[in-house]
C-alpha positions, 0 to 999 in steps of 0.5 A, a space after each residue: 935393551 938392544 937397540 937393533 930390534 926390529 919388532 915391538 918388545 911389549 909384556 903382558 902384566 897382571 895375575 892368574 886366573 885374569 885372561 892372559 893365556 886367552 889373549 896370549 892365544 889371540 896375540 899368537 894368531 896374529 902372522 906378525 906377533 910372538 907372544 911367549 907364556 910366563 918365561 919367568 914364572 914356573 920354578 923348575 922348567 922354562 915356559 916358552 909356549 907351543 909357538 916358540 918353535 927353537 926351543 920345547 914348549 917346556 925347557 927343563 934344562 938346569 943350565 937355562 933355568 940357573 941362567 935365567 935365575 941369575 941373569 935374568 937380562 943375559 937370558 932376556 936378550 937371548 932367549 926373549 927378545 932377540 932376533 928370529 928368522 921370522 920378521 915379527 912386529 912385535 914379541 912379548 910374555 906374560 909376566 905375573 905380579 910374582 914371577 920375580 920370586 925365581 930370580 937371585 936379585 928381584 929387583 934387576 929384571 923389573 929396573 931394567 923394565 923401567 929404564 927402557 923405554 921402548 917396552 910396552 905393557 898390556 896390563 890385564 885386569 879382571 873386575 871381580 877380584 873375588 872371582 879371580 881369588 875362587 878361579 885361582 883356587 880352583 884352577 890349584 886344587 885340581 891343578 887344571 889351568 885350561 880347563 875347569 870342574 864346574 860343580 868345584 865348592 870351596 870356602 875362602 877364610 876372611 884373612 885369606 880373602 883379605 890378604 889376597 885383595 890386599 896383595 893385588 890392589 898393590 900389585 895393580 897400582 905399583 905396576 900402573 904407577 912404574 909404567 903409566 906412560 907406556 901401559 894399555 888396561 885391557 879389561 878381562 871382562 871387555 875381552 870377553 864382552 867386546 872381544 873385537 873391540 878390545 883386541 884391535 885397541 891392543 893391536 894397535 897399541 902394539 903398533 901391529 897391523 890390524 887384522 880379526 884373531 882367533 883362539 883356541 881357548 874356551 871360557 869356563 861355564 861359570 856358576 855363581 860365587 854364592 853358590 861355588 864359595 860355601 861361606 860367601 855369606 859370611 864374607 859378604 857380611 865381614 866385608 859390607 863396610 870396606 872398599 872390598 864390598 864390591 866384589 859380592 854384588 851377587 
């Protein structure tokens, strides 16, 4: 990493449907803080975001996109954590569980990740994995990430819902046991439940003045996952004696 930064380099880790673009929104309210969208993570165009105002929201150059591919670092350093006209504390993205899978060597970006110790992590988690599952489901059958049909029913089989668990509960301890020493957990249920709270912890972990945030963004009306998931019964029964059981509390 350049040594010459003079703001923060941190990343908000974890997986959809957890409310990153909530706290991505909250972060960008904040005079002294950039925080870009997944830079890394759609396939045929650059995330940036509406704040990143060098560059469109969404770049679909095949140059940018073949630079970031194959030299993640190159594209890192000059498009992410560079020097901007505006003198921020502190700029990060949100960076998924599998936002490697563009990436020629998956294992570069997150090495660099490790060996430079002055990124930090926001590591977002929701408590309901089960819910995170049927919001992802949703959020993909309707190809709608901001906002949601409500009256939405679908049926999740035992081995999808297994692997999904599976997945993210490894995703959560590699991330957690790589970064431990430079990583904050920010609950997605305290961001809703004690906003102000939550937010100022990760203020100041991010050594950024503190100060009230505000977003443009709206929870979803949720109804319950008994009633949006048709065979909840059925995964509430198969799953009764495992660690997963907690997920069907309803």
């Amino acid at each position: 990493m350049k040594n010459s930064l003079s703001y923060q380099p941190f990343i908000i880790i974890g997986t959809a449907r957890t409310g990153s673009t909530m706290l991505w929104s909250y972060l960008n309210s904040h005079p002294d803080i950039l925080c870009l969208r997944g830079v890394y993570g759609s396939t045929n165009k650059i995330n940036f975001g509406k704040f990143y105002d060098e560059l469109p929201e969404e770049y679909h150059s095949s140059e940018l996109i073949k630079l970031r591919n194959e030299r993640p670092i190159e594209f890192l350093e000059n498009y992410v954590w560079k020097e901007y006209p505006k003198p921020f504390k502190a700029v990060g993205f949100k960076y998924f569980y599998d936002h490697d899978r563009h990436i020629s060597n998956k294992q570069e970006l997150i090495n660099y990740f490790k060996t430079n110790n002055a990124i930090k992590f926001l590591h977002l988690k929701r408590d309901n994995l089960l819910a995170t599952l049927f919001s992802y489901k949703r959020a993909l059958a309707q190809q709608q990430w901001t906002k949601a049909n409500t009256g939405f029913r679908t049926s999740i089989t035992v081995q999808e819902c297994k692997s999904y668990l599976q997945q993210i509960l490894e995703n959560q301890n590699q991330f957690d046991e790589m970064f431990s020493d430079r990583t904050l957990q920010v609950s997605y249920d305290n961001l809703l439940k004690a906003t102000e709270q939550t937010l100022q912890e990760v203020l100041g972990f991010i050594d950024v003045k503190a100060i009230s945030l505000t977003t443009e963004t709206k929870k979803n009306t949720e109804t319950k996952l008994s009633d949006c998931i048709t065979n909840y019964t059925e995964l509430k029964i198969h799953f009764k004696s495992t660690d997963y059981a907690k997920y069907f509390y309803e």
